[in-house]
C-alpha positions in Angstrom: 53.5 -7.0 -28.9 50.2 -7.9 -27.0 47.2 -5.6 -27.1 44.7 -6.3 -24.3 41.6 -4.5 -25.3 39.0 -3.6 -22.6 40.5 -5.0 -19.7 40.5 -3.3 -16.1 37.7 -0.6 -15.1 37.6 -0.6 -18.9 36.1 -4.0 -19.1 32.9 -3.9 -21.5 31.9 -6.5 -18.6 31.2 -3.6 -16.4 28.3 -2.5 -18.8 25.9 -5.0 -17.3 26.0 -3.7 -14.2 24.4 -0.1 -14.7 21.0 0.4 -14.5 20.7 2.2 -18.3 17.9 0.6 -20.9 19.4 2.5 -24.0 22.9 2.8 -25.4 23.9 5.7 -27.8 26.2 5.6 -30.5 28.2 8.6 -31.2 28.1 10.7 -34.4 31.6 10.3 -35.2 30.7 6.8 -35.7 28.0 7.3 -37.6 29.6 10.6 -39.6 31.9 7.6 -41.3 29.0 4.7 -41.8 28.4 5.2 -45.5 32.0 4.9 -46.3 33.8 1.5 -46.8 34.4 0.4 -43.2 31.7 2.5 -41.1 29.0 -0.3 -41.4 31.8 -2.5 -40.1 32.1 -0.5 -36.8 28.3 0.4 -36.1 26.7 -3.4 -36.7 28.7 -4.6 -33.8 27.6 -1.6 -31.3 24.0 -2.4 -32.4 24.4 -5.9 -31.7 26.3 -5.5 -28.4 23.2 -3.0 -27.3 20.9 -5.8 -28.6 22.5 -8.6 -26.6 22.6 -6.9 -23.6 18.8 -6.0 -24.0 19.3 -2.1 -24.7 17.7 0.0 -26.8 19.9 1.5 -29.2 20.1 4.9 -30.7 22.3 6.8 -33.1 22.7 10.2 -32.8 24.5 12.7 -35.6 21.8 11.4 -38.3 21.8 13.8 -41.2 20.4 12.1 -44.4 18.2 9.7 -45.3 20.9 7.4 -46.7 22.1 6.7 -43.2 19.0 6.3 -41.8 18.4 3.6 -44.0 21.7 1.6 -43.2 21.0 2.1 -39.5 17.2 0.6 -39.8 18.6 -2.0 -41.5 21.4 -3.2 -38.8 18.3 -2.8 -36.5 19.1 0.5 -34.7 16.1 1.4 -32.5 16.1 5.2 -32.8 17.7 8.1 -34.8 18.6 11.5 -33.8 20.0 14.4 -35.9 19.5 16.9 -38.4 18.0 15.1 -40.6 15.3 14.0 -38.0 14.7 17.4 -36.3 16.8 20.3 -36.8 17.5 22.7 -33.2 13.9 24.0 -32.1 13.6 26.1 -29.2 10.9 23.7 -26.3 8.3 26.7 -27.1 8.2 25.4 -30.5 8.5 21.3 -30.0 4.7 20.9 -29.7 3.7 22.4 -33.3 7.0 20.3 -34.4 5.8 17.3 -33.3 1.9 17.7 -34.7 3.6 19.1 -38.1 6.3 16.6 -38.3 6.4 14.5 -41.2 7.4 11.4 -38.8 4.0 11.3 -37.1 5.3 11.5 -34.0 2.2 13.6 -31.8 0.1 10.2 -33.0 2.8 7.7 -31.9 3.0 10.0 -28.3 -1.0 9.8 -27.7 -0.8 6.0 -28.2 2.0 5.5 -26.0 0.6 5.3 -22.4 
């Protein structure tokens, strides 16, 4: 029997047509990266983002192991538990200047 993946309003072809500059990869994918096939599935979501000129984030990051496998398939941004646990917005600001990622002095050099 014949699979046709994608095909209809499913079509991955639709993608290029919305106006979105990042793409986010769910935490179930990256839940399963460290074990034997999860790089397998994630490289090719980065590198569909990449080709279609998206930033791409992971979301679901909760150690450092993974965060290293996803900087190395070039995965723009990471989001998670291990990044940032639940603050409440009162809170983000100290966060941020306390934050071991340096993130208040990446902010005030953004424009």
């Amino acid at each position: 029997m014949l699979y046709h993946f994608c095909t209809g309003f499913s079509s991955l072809s639709h993608l290029k047509h919305l106006p979105v500059r990042e793409s986010k990869i769910d935490k179930s994918f990256i839940a399963g990266m460290l074990g034997r096939e999860g790089v397998s599935l994630v490289r090719p979501i980065v590198d569909l983002g990449h080709t279609m000129g998206l930033k791409v984030v992971a979301e679901g990051v909760e150690d450092q192991g993974t965060l290293n496998s996803l900087l190395a398939l070039g995965c723009d941004s990471a989001q998670g538990f291990y990044v940032c646990p639940p603050v409440l917005a009162a809170d983000l600001t100290t966060w941020m200047q306390q934050s071991a990622w340096g993130l208040a002095e990446r902010n005030a050099a953004d424009p």
